[in-house]
C-alpha positions in Angstrom: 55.2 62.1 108.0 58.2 59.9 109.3 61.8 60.2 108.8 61.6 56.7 106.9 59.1 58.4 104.5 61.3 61.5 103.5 62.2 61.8 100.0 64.3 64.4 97.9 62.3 66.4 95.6 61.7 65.3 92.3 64.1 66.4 89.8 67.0 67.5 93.0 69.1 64.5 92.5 70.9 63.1 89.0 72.8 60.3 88.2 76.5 60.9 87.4 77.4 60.4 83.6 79.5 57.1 83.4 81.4 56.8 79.9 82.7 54.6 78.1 80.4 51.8 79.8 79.3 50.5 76.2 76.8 51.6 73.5 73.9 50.9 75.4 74.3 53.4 78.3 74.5 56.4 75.5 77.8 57.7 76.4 80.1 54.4 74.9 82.5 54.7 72.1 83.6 58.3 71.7 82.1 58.8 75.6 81.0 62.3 74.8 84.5 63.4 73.1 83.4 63.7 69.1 85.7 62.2 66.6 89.7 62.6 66.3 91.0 66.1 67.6 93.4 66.9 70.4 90.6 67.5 72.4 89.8 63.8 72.2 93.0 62.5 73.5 93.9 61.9 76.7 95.8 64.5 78.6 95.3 66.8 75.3 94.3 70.1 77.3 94.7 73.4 76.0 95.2 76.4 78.1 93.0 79.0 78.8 95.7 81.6 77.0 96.2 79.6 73.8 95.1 81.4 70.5 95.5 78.7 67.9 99.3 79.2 66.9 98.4 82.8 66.5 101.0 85.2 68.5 99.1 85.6 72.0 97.4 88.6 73.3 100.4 89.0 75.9 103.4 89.2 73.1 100.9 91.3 70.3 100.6 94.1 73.2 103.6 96.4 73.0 105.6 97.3 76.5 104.6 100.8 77.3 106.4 103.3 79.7 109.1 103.1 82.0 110.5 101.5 85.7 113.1 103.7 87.2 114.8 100.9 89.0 117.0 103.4 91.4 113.4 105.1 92.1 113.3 105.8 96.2 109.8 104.9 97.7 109.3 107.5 100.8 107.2 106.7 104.1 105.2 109.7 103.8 104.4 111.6 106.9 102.4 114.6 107.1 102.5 117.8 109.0 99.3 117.6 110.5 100.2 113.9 111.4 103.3 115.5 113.9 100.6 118.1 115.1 97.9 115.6 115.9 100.7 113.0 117.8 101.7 116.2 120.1 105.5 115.7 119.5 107.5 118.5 120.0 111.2 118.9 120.6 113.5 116.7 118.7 111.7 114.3 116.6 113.6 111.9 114.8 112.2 108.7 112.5 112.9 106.7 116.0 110.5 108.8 117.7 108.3 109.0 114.7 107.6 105.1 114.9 107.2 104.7 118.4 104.4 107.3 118.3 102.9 105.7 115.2 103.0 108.4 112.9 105.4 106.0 110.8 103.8 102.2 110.5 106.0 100.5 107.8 108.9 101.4 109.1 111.1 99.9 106.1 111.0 103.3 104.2 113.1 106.3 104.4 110.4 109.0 105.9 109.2 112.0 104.1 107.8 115.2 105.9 104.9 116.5 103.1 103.2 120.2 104.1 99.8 119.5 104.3 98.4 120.8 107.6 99.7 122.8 110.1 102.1 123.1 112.6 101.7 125.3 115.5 105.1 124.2 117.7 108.4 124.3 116.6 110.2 121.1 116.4 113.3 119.8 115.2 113.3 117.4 112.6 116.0 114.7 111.7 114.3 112.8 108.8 115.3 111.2 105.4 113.7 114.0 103.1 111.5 116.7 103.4 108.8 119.2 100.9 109.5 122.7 100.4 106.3 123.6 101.8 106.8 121.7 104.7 110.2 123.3 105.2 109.0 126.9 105.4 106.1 125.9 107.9 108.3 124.2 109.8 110.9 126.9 110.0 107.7 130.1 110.3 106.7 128.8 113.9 110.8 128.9 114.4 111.7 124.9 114.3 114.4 123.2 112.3 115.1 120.0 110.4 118.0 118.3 109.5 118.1 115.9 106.1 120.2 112.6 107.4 121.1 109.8 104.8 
């Protein structure tokens, strides 16, 4: 075999359908559009979405539920994510991000109870849990709510 001999397989390769190149080719007249329509004019495209004139999926569904639009989104921080950073002392949301116990950083922080905490620390965040409140204060630290 020589590279001047190599062919494509049989059936691998197909001519592109040229219409409205005249009866002969197959595809003259209509070119593969049918008869009259919308679809057989130019630029008549429907969209995906469209029913027919019937009212669309997206206005026959009703709205459900509520948005709260004074809702506050916390930064949630977790007690077992001071105790695994080793920060004791006073620990405010500065601190909290330089560690990297706080990543977004946009968010007012929220201290949640789940883990322990076996130092006391003093705590000046946003918001904090009840639970996480009585641990905190049970191995004798503090925490101070700021705005």
């Amino acid at each position: 075999m020589k590279l001047n001999e190599l062919k494509y397989a049989k059936g691998s390769r197909k001519n592109r359908k040229r219409v409205g190149r005249g009866q002969g080719s197959g595809h003259g007249r209509t070119s593969g559009r049918g008869h009259k329509g919308q679809k057989a004019r130019a630029g008549g495209s429907i969209p995906a979405w469209f029913e027919g004139g019937q009212m669309p999926l997206s206005r026959r569904v009703p709205i459900k539920g509520f948005r709260n639009p004074t809702r506050v989104e916390y930064e949630v921080v977790n007690l077992r994510d001071i105790e695994r950073s080793g920060l004791e002392g006073e620990v405010t949301v500065a601190v909290l991000k330089a560690s990297g116990v706080v990543t977004r950083g946009r968010k007012p922080v929220k201290v949640l109870g789940t883990g322990e905490i076996s130092r006391p620390v003093n705590l000046k965040v946003h918001a904090v849990s009840g639970k996480a409140l009585e641990k905190i204060k049970a191995v004798g630290g503090t925490v101070e709510v700021i705005k």
